[in-house]
VOGU-3710 file (C-alpha; in Angstrom, 3 decimals, decimal comma):
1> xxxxxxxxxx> 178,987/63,514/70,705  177,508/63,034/74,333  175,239/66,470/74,356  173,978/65,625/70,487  173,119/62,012/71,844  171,346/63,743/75,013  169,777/65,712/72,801  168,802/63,420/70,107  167,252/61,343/73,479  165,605/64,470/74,572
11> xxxxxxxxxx> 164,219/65,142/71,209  162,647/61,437/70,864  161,201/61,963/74,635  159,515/65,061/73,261  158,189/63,449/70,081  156,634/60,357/71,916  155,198/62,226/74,446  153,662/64,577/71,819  152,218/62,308/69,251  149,692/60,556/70,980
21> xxxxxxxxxx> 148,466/64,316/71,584  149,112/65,685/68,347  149,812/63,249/66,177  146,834/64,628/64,012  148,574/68,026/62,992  151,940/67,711/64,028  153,246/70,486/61,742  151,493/73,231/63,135  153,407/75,534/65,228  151,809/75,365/69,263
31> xxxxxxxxxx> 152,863/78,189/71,528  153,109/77,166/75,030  150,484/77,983/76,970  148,196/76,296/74,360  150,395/73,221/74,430  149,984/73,453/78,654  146,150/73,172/77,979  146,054/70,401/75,913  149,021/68,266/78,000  146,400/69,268/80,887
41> xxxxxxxxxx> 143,150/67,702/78,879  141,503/70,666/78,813  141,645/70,483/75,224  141,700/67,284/72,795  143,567/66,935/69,692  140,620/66,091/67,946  138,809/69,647/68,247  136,931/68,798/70,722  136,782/70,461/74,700  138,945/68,080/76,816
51> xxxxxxxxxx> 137,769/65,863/79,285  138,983/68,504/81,885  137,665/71,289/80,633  136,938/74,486/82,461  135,409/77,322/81,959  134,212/80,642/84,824  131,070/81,736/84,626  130,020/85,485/85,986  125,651/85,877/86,149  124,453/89,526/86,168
61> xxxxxxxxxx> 121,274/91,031/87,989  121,568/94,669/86,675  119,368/97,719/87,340  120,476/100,701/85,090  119,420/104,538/84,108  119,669/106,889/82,194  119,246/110,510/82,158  119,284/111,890/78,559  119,360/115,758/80,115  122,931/115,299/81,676
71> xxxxxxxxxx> 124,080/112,130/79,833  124,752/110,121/83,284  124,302/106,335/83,168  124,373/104,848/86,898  123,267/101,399/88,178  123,572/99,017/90,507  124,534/95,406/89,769  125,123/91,860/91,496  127,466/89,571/90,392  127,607/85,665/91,180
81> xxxxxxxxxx> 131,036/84,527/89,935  131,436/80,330/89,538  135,188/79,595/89,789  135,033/76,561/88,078  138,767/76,361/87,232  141,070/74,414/89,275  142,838/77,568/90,590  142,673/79,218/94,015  141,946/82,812/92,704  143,152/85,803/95,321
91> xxxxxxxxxx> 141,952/88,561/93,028  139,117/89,428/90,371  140,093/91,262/87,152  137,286/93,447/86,540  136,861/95,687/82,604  135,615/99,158/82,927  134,812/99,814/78,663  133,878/103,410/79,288  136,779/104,619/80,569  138,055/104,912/76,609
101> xxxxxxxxxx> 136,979/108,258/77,250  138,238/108,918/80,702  140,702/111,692/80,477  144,130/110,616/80,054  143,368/106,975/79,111  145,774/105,340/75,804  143,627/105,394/72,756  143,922/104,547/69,268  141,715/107,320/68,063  141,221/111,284/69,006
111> xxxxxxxxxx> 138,157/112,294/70,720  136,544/115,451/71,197  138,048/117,121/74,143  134,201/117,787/75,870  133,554/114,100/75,959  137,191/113,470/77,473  135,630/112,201/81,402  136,260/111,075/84,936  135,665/107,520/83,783  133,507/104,781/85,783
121> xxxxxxxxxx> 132,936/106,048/89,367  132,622/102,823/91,683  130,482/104,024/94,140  130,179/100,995/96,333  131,656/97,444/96,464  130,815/94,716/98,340  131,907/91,291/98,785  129,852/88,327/100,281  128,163/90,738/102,078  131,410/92,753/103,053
131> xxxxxxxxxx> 131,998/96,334/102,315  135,047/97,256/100,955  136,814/100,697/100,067  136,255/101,348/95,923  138,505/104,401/95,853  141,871/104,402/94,496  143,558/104,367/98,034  141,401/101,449/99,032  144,089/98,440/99,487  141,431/95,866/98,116
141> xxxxxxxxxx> 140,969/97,790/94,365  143,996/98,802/91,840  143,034/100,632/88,676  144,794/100,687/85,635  143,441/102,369/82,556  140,191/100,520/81,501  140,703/97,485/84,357  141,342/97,327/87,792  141,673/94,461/90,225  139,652/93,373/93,097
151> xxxxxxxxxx> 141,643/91,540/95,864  139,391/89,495/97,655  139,796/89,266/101,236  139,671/85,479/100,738  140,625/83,603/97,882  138,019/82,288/95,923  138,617/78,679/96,110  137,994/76,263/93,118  134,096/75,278/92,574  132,908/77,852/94,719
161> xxxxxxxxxx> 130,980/80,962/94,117  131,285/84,948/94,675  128,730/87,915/95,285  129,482/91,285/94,432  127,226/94,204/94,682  128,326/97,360/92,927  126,938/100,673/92,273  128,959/102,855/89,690  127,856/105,763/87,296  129,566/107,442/84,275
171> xxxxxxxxxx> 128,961/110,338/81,743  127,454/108,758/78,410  129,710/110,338/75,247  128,179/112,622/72,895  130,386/113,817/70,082  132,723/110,829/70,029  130,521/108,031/68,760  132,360/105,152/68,492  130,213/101,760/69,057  127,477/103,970/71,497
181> xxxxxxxxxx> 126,919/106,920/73,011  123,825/109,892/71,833  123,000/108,759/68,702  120,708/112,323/68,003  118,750/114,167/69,743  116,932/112,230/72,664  118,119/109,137/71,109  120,689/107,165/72,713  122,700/103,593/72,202  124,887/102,313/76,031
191> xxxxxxxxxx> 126,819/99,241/75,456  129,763/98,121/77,649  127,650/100,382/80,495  128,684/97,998/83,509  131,657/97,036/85,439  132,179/93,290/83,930  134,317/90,418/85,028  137,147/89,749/82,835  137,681/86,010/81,557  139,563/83,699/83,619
201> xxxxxxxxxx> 140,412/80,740/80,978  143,098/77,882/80,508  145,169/79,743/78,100  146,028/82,909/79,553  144,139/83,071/83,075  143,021/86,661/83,234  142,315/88,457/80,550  144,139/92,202/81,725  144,040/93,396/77,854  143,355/97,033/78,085
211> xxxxxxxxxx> 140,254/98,083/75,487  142,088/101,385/73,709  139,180/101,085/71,059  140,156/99,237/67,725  140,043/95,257/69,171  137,155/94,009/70,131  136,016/92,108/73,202  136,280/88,566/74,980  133,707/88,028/77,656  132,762/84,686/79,596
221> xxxxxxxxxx> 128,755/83,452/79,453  126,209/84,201/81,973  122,912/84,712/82,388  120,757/88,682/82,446  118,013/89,708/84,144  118,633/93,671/83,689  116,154/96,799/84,315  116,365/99,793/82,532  115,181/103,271/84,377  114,237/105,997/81,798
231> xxxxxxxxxx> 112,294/108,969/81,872  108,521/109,259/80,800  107,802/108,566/77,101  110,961/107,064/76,017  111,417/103,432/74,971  114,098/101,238/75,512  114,935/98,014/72,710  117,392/95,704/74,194  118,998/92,517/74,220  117,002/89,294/75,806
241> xxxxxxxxxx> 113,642/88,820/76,248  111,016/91,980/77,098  109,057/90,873/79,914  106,768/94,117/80,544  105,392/94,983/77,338  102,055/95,495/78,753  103,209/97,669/81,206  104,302/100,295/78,845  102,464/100,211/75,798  99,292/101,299/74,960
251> xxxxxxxxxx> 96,303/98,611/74,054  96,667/99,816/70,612  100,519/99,422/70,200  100,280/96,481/72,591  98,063/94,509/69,967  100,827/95,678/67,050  103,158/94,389/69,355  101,833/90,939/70,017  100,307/90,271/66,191  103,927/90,395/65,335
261> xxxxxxxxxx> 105,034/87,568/67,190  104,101/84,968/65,203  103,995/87,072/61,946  105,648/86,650/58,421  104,507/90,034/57,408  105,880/93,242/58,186  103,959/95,036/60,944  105,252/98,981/61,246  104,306/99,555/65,199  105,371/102,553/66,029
271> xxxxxxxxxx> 104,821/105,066/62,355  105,458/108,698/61,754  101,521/109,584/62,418  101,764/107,605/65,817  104,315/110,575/66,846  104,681/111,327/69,802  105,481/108,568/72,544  102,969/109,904/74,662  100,386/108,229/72,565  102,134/105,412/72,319
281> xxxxxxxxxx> 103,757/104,868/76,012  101,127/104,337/79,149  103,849/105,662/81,397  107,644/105,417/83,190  109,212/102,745/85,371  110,998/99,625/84,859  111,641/98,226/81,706  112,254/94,247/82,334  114,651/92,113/80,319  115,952/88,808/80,376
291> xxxxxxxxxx> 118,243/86,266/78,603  120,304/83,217/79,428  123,888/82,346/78,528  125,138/85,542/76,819  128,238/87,628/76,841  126,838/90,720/76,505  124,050/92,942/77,034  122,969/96,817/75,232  120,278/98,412/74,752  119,000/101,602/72,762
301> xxxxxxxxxx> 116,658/104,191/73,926  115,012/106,939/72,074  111,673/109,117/72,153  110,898/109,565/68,403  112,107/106,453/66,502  110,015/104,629/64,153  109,658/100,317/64,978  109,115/97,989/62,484  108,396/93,765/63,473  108,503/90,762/61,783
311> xxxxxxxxxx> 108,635/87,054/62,416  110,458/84,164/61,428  110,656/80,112/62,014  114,481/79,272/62,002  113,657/75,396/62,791  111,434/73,691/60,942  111,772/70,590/63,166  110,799/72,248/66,226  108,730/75,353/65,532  110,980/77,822/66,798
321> xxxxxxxxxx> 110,922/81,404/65,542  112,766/84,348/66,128  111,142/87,737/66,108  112,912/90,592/64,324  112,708/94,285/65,234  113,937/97,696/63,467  114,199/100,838/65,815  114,706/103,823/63,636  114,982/107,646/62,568  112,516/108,306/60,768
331> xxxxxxxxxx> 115,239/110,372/58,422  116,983/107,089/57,857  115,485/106,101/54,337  117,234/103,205/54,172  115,782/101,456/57,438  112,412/101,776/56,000  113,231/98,389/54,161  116,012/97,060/57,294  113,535/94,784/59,065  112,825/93,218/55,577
341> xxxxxxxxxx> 116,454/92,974/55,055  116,965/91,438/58,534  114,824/88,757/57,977  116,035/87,040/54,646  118,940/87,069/56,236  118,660/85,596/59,360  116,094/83,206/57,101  119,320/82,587/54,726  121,760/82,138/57,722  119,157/79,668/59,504
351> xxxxxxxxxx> 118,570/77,354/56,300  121,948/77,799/54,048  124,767/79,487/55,784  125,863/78,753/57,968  123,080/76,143/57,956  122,409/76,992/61,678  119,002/77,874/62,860  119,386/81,710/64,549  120,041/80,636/68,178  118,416/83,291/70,062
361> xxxxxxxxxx> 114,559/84,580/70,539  114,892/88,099/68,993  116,916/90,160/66,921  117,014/93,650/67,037  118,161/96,406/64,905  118,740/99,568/66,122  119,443/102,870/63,930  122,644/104,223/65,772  126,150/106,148/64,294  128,226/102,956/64,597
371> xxxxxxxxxx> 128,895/99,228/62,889  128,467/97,054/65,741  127,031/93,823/66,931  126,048/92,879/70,477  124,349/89,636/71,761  120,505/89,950/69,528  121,268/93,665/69,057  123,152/95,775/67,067  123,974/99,108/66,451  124,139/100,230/62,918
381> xxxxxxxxxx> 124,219/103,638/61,129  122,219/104,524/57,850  123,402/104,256/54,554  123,365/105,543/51,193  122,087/102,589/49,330  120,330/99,564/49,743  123,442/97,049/48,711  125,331/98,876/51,370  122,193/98,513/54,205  122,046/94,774/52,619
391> xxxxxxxxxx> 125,698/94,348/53,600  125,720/95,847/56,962  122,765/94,328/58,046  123,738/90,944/57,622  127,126/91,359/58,404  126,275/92,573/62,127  123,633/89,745/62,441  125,581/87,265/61,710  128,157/87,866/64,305  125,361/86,072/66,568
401> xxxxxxxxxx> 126,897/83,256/65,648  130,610/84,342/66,057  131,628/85,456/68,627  128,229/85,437/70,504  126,698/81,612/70,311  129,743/80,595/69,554  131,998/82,186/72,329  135,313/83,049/70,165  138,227/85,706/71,683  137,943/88,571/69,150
411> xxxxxxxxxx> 140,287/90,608/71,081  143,044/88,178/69,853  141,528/86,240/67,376  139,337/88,606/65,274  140,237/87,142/62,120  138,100/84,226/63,297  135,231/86,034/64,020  135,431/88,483/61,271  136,707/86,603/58,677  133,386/83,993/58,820
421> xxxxxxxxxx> 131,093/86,648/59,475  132,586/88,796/56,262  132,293/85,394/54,299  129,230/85,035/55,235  127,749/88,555/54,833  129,172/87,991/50,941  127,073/85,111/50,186  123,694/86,580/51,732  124,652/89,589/50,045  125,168/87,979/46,680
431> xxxxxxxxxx> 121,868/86,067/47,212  119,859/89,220/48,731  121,393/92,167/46,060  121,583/92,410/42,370  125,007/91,280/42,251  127,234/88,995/40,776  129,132/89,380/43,531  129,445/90,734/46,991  133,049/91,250/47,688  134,694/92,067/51,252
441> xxxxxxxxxx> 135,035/94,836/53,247  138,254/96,809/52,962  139,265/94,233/50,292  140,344/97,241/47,829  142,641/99,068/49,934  144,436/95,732/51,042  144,940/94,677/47,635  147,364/97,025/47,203  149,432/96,294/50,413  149,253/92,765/49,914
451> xxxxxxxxxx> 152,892/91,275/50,382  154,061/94,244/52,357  155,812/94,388/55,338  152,940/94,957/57,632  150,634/91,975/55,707  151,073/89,840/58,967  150,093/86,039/59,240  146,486/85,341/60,385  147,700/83,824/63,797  149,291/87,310/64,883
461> xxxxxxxxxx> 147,297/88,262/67,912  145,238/91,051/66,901  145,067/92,440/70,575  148,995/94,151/69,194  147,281/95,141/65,657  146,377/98,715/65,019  145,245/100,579/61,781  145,604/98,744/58,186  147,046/95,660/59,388  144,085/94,836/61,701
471> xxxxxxxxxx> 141,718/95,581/59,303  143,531/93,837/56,487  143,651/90,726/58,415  140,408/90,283/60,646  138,783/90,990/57,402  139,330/90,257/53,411  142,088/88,459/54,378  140,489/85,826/56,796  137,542/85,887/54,629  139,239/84,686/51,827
481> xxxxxxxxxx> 141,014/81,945/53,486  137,621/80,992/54,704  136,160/81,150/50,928  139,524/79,154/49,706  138,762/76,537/52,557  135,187/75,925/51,137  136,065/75,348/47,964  139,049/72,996/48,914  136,390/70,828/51,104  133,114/70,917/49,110
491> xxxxxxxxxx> 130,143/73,040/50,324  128,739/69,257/52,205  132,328/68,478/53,699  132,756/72,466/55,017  129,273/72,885/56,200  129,539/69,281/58,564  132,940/70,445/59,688  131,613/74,065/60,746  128,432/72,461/62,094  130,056/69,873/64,402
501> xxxxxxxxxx> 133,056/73,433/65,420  129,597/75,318/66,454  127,838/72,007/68,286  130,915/71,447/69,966  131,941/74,951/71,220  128,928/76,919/71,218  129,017/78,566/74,715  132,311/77,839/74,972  135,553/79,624/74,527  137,036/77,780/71,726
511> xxxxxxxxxx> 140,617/78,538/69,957  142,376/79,096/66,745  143,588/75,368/67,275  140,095/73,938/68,435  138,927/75,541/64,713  141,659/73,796/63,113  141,582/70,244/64,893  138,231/69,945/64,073  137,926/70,818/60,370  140,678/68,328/59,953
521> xxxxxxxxxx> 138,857/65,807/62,833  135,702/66,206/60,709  137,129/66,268/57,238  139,635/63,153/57,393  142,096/65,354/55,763  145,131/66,532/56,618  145,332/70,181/55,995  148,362/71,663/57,165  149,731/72,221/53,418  147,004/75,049/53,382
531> xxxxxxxxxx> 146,365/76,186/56,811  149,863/76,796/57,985  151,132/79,251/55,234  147,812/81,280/55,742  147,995/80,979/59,740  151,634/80,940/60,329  153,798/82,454/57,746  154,843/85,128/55,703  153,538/85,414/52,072  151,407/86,242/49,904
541> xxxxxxxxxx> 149,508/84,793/46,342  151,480/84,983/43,100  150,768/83,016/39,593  152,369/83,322/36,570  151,223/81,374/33,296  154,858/80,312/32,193  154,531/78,005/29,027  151,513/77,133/26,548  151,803/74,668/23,958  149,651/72,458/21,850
551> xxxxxxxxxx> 150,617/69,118/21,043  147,993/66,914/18,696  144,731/68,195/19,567  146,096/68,529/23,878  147,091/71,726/25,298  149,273/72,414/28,056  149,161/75,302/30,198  151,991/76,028/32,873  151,438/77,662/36,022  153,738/78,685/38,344
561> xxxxxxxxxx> 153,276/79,231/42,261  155,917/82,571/42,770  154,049/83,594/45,859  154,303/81,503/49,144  150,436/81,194/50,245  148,620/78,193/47,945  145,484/79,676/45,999  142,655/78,286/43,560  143,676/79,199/39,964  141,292/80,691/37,690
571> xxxxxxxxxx> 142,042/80,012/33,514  140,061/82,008/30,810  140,779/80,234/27,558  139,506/81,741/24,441  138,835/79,555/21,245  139,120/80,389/17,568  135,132/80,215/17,051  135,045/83,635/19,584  133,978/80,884/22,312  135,154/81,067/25,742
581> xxxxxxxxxx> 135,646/78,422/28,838  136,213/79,372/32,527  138,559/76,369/34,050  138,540/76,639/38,222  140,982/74,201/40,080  141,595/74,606/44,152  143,775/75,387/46,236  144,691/71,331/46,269  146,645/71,318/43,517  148,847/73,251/45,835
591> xxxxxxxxxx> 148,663/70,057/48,043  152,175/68,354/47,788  154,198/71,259/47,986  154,983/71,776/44,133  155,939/74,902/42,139  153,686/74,031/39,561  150,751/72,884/38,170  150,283/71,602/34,487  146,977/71,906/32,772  146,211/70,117/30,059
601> xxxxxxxxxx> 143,211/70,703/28,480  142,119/67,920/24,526  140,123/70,682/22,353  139,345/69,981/18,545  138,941/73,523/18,667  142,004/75,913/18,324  142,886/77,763/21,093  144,070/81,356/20,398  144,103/82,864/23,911  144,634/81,910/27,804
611> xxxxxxxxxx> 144,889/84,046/30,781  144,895/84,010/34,448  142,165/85,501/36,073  142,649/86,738/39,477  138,919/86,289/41,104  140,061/86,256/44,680  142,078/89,747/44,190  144,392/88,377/46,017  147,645/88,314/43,299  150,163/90,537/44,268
621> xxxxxxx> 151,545/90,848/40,641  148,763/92,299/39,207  150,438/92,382/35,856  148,524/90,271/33,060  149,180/86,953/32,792  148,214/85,193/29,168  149,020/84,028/26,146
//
């Protein structure tokens, strides 16, 4: 009796302590080191950042080559690093990307043996103006796989700053493309080029995930200014603003160039009969580029590929427009009509959904072997139809948004990322194609895994997912839940409650729970009934129509909920006359934790015919289910 009373004490302690914090969603499960953050203030219950909250910031000053005869990328780079935590940091966790193809590092894929390399060679570190030893031995660096660590010779006390110079070099990979490397010949896409920072946050301090190739990245904010060295007659399209244009083009091209910005039309600057570069390029040297608050930076160079510009205003209210850009193979007959396709979209994201206006000046696609997205860049290969380059297209642009303006953790979190994005890309899609419908990627194969062992909860950390159930999860799954969300809140309800998530976190490194908090902050609602089955548990969607009757003109149709995860219900009824009626409900009627749902349904027709129709393809009994 004494421990259960001490207990029972404890147990109120906990609970009044807690639900001033979390009295808004108690029911939702809070590991520890998010509950530390919130207990701390760095996060409120309400969605919003806490009054105490942190976040490091690394700024980059970066000049790069690239020598497309051997393949070697080298630069130099300085680094000012704002601790603006509360911690005394002794070391610096630094992410060397290319070393997915150093030679003996863990990878989720196989490579081709001849692009298996020595990895990032630091050439020289420095510190506050001290030189220390980069190599292996060095007691000041410790590698490990795609990471190592930097102890400093001095902490790095909290609101102060860091400088570190660094020059480093590493063989670009040819035959391996996966994200960048050559592209074709004398065309080239380097991404994740230079020894980064890792993020120091409130939830996990450093970030020591090692990047084996299937998750994707976490970086902290920071602001560009990056040259690019490449030989004569090659061009360079990259992220941020271009700040030498007249140095490199010719008046000709340079006119193109500039009656673009500003354009709505379609100007092709660089065509097949402008071919070759040295007609179009006034020479080599620096190419300048610059961009503030980003995570990322890539860039794309080539000496044959087509460009194609357009223009856009994404705010009416202020003017602002966003200038659009298509790098290309010419043998790419799809990317003829890419800038095109660029545009409505980012027009579509900017004025419907999200409802944002496109955040950044310029938007760039380039024609590369991969499906990627990088801060106003990304890498796409060609396709074999224009529904597919319609998809693609806006699915990679829209990740501007998330995890770029909006600074999410796709490395464990990519169902956040990827699940909006793929909800979005569906609706732009829809709009853009001659579809009824634009359904998800990958949604075919999960459909029939759905309810298996490996068809994990959203919340699973995606850092420890590999193969189907990574792709299964960051993608139709999340993007359903998304799509079920929307309909549960209305299209005015969801689009405030995403709104105020982006106003409140963009540049930021917001969480699952952040998400969460403020849908429900925003809403008024209380929606744990639907988020924690999807998030946290086990399950999977499963309706059966049980009963049917007719009783004096009123039908009644019975559904059942077998499956664990609440779900919109879809009801075809079929009259006597050969007339039909399409009856949606949401996910709501799911709300109070019933089995199931009655329909009834007055007709002074006679109904001869109901079934359930699974739009969502999510039902794991795909067995029909009428009468």
């Amino acid at each position: 009796m004494k421990n259960k009373t001490i207990a029972l004490a404890l147990c109120l302690m906990t609970l009044g302590y807690a639900l001033p914090l979390f009295s808004q969603s108690p029911a939702y499960y809070l590991p520890i080191n998010f509950k530390q953050a919130y207990e701390a203030g760095i996060r409120a219950p309400d969605g919003k950042p806490g009054k105490n909250y942190w976040q490091n910031r690394a700024d980059y000053k970066i000049d790069v080559g690239l020598q497309p005869a051997t393949r070697i990328v080298s630069g130099h780079e300085t680094i000012t690093y704002h601790n603006n935590s509360p911690d005394e940091l002794p070391v610096l966790v630094f992410h060397l990307f290319p070393n997915l193809y150093k030679k003996g590092s863990a990878r989720d894929f196989d490579i081709d043996h001849a692009d298996a390399s020595d990895g990032v060679i630091i050439e020289e570190l420095n510190v506050n103006g001290r030189l220390l030893d980069p190599s292996p031995e060095s007691a000041y660096v410790n590698y490990s796989d795609n990471n190592f660590t930097l102890i400093l010779p001095e902490p790095l006390l909290p609101g102060n700053t860091l400088k570190i110079d660094m020059a480093w070099h590493y063989k670009l990979n040819e035959n391996s493309h996966y994200r960048e490397g050559v592209v074709g010949p004398n065309s080239f896409f380097v991404a994740y080029f230079f020894p980064r920072i890792a993020v120091y946050d409130d939830i996990d301090g450093w970030d020591t995930w090692k990047y084996s190739g299937t998750a994707e990245f976490y970086n902290d904010f920071g602001d560009f200014e990056v040259s690019v060295n490449v030989p004569e007659n090659y061009f360079v399209w990259a992220t941020g603003t271009w700040k030498n244009p007249d140095e490199h083009l010719k008046q000709k091209f340079l006119k193109r160039y500039t009656s673009a910005i500003g354009s709505d039309e379609i100007t092709n600057i660089i065509t097949k009969s402008d071919l070759p570069y040295s007609d179009v390029l006034s020479g080599s040297g620096e190419w300048l580029f610059e961009a503030e608050n980003i995570s990322d930076f890539a860039f794309g160079v080539s000496n044959n590929y087509l460009w194609d510009a357009t223009s856009l205003e994404v705010d009416p209210k202020s003017g602002r427009r966003v200038n659009i850009y298509a790098a290309y193979n010419q043998k790419s007959d799809d990317f003829y009509e890419v800038c095109l396709i660029a545009r409505k979209s980012i027009d579509f994201m900017s004025s419907h959904f999200p409802g944002i206006p496109y955040p950044y000046p310029k938007m760039t696609v380039f024609n590369g072997l991969s499906e990627m997205e990088f801060p106003m860049m990304v890498n796409d290969l060609s396709t074999a139809n224009l529904s597919e380059a319609i998809k693609l297209t806006s699915h990679e642009i829209f990740h501007t948004y998330f995890p770029f303006y909006t600074g999410l953790n796709e490395t464990k979190y990519a169902w956040m990322d990827e699940g909006l994005t793929s909800y979005g890309e569906s609706l732009i899609a829809t709009e853009l194609d001659t579809v009824e419908y634009a359904g998800f990627y990958f949604m075919e194969a999960y459909k029939q895994y759905i309810g298996h062992d490996f068809d994990v909860p959203l919340f699973v950390n995606t850092e420890y997912l590999r193969g189907q159930p990574y792709y299964f999860n960051s993608y139709p799954k999340a993007a359903t839940f998304f799509k079920m969300l929307h309909d549960i809140l209305g299209d005015k309800v969801f689009k405030k409650s995403l709104h105020a998530f982006v106003d409140r976190w963009n540049g930021k490194h917001p969480t699952p729970y952040d998400l969460i908090f403020t849908f429900e902050d925003i809403s008024g609602e209380d929606l744990s009934w639907f988020i924690r089955p999807w998030l946290f548990e086990y399950g999977y969607v499963d309706f059966e129509l049980t009963n049917f009757e007719s009783k004096n003109g009123s039908y009644q149709v019975t559904i059942e909920k077998v499956g664990h995860y609440p779900a919109p219900i879809d009801i075809k009824i079929t009259y006597d006359d050969g007339s039909e009626e399409a009856i949606h409900k949401t996910a709501k009627i799911w709300k109070n934790g019933n089995k199931t749902y009655i329909l009834e349904k007055k007709s002074d027709k006679k109904i001869i015919a109901v079934k359930l129709i699974d739009k969502l393809g999510l039902d794991a009994d795909t067995s029909p289910d009428g009468f």
